[in-house]
MIFI-554008 format. One line per 8 residues: their letters; for each residue x, z, y of C-alpha. Coordinates in steps of 0.1 Angstrom, whole numbers, plus 2048, in hexadecimal, padded with zeros to 3 digits. Last residue first. Layout:
<nodes>
a = X/Z/Y; ...
</nodes>
This chain:
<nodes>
xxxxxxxx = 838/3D7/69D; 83E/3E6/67B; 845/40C/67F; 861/425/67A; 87B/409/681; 8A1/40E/67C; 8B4/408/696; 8D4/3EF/68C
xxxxxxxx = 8F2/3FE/6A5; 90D/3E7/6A8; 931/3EE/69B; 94B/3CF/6A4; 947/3D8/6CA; 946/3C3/6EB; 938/3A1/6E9; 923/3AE/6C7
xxxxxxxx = 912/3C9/6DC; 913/3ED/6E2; 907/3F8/701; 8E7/409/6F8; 8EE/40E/6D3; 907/422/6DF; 8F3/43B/6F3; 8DA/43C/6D9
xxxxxxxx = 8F6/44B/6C3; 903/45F/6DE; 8E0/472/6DF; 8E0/475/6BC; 900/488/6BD; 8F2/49A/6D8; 8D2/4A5/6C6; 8EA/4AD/6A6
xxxxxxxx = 8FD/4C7/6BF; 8DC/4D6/6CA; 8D1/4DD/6A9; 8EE/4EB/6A2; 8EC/503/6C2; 8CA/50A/6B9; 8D2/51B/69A; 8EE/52E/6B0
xxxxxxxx = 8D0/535/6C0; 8BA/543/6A3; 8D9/556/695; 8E3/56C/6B7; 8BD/57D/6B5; 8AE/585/6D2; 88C/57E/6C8; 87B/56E/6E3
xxxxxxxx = 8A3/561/6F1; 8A8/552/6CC; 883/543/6CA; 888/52D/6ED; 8AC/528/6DD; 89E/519/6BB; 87E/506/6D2; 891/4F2/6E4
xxxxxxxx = 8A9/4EA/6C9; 888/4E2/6B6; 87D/4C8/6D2; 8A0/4BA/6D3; 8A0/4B3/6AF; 87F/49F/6B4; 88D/48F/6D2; 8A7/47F/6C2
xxxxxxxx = 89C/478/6A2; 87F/463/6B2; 899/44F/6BF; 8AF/44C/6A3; 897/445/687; 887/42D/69E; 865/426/6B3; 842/429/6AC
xxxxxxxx = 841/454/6A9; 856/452/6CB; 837/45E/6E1; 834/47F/6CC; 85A/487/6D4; 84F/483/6FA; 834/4A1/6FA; 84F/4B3/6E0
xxxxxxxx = 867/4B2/6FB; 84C/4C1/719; 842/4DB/6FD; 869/4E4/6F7; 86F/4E1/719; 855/4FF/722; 864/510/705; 887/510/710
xxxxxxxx = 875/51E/737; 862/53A/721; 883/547/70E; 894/547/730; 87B/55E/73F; 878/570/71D; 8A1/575/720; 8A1/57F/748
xxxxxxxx = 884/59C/73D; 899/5AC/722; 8B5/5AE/738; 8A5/5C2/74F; 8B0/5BB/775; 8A6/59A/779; 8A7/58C/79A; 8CD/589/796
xxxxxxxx = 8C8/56F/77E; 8B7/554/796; 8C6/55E/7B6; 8D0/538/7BF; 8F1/544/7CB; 8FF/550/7A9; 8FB/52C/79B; 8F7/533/774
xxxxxxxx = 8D1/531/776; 8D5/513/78F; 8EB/504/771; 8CC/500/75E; 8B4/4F3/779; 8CF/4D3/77D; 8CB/4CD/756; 8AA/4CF/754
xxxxxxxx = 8A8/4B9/772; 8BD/49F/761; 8A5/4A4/743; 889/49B/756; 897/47D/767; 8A0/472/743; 880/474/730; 86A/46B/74C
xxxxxxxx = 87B/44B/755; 881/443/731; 861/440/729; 850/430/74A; 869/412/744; 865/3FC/762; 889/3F8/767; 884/407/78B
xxxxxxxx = 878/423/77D; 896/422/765; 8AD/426/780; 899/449/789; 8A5/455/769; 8CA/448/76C; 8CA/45C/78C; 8BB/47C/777
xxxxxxxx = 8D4/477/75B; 8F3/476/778; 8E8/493/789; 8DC/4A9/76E; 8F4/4A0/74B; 90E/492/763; 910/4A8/784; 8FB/4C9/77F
xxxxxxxx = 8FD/4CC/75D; 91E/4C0/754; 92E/4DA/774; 91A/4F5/765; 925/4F0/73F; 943/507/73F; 92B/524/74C; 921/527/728
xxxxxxxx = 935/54C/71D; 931/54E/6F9; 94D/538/6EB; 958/54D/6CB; 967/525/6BB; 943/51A/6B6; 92C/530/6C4; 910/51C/6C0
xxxxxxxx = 8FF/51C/6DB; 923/515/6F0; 924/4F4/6D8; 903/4ED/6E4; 90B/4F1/709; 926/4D7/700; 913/4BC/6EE; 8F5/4C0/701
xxxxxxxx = 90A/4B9/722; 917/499/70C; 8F7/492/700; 8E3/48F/720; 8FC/47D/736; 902/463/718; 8E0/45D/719; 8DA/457/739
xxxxxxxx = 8F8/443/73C; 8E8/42E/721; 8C6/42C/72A; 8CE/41B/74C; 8CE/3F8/740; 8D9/3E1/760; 8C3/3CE/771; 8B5/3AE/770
xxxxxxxx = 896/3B1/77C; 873/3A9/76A; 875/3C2/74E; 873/3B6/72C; 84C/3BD/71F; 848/3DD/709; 842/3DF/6E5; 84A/405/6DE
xxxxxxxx = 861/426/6E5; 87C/414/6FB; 896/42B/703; 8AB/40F/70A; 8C3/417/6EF; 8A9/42C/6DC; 896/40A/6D5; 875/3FF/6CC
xxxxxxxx = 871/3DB/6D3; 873/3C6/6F5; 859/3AB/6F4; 85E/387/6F3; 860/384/6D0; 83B/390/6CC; 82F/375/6DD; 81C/381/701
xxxxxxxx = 7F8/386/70F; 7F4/396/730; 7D8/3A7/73B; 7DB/3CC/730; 7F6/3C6/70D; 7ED/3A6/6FA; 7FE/3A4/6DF; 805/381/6C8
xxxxxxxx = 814/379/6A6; 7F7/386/698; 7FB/371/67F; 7DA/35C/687; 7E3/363/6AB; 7D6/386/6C1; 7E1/3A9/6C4; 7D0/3C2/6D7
xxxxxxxx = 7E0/3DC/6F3; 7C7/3E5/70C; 7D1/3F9/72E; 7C5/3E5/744; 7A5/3DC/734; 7A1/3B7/72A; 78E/3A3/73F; 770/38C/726
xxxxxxxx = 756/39F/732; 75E/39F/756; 75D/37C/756; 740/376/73F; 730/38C/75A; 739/378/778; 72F/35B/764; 70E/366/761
xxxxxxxx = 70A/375/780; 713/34F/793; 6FC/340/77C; 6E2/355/78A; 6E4/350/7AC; 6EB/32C/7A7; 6C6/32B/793; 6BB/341/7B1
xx = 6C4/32A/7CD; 6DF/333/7E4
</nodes>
């Protein structure tokens, strides 16, 4: 090789690696900026999924390439309706104060059935919604071991005092994890981001009602938790709902121009 081909050759192998896009880039591109370019793939804007609790979508994201089935729902649905009851126990609406109702939801529809749906999205491609709702199916399976007499957890407490911080420290755990997700909905919906930003503070309503002890904070919580679930269902719908199969279709409401 001579040394003119030599160095034609490095030139163009550094115009090449020049002009490569990182990975993990996201730029937009067209006089309009009708374009993005997300890693190394360029695409029109129409042909990207938006924002969208019903896929649990938080942001411009290519369609995925199989044909399956949207997950988010069920997940959803799972998560609310478990919420729903739990938070109704929280509350102490109608003198409800024993929970163990809820340990057959939590371990076979809001934990089993959430966490499935959660490992469906992986195959999806959506890394969102795959964390979000195979985490909250094992929230929901790790709750009703504490109610599971076999699994030891509440016996190994003998002061009372001690179970409630321990509790208190797992709801506050989830609250950071929750908050950690609300913070990546910031570019989606008023319903999405609703969701998991009245999650976080029902989170951290019964992590502060086991610190303190006091019955008001959680039944605070409770509410919180019921609105969470409500807004969970909503999402839900908007999931499945469709003109071929409902007169009411969810119109999400944008918190940022994409």
């Amino acid at each position: 090789m001579t040394d003119h081909s030599s160095h034609t050759h490095s030139e163009g192998s550094k115009e090449n690696f020049q002009e490569e896009p990182q990975v993990s880039q996201v730029r937009h591109a067209g006089e309009a900026n009708e374009f993005v370019i997300i890693g190394n793939q360029k695409f029109h804007k129409h042909e990207l999924m938006q924002a969208f609790g019903g896929t649990l979508n938080p942001g411009l994201a290519p369609p995925p390439v199989n044909q399956f089935a949207n997950p988010s729902p069920l997940g959803l649905s799972a998560f609310a309706l478990t919420t729903f009851v739990l938070s109704m126990y929280n509350a102490q609406a109608m003198g409800v104060t024993t929970p163990n109702v809820v340990v057959s939801l939590a371990a076979f529809y809001g934990g089993a059935v959430q966490f499935l749906a959660g490992v469906w999205e992986m195959a999806v491609g959506n890394t969102f919604a795959a964390t979000a709702l195979s985490s909250y199916g094992a929230f929901w399976l790790s709750y009703a071991a504490i109610f599971v007499p076999s699994f030891g957890i509440v016996a190994a407490y003998e002061d009372t005092e001690q179970l409630a911080s321990a509790v208190a420290f797992y709801l506050l755990a989830w609250a950071l994890f929750t908050f950690m997700l609300f913070l990546c909905t910031l570019k989606a919906t008023v319903a999405f981001a609703s969701l998991f930003g009245f999650l976080t503070m029902t989170f951290v309503l019964l992590s502060a009602g086991e610190f303190t002890g006091k019955v008001a904070v959680s039944r605070a919580g409770g509410v919180f938790g019921v609105i969470t679930a409500f807004l969970g269902f909503y999402n839900a719908f908007a999931g499945v709902a469709n003109p071929t199969n409902s007169y009411f279709i969810a119109h999400p409401i944008p918190l940022t121009k994409q």
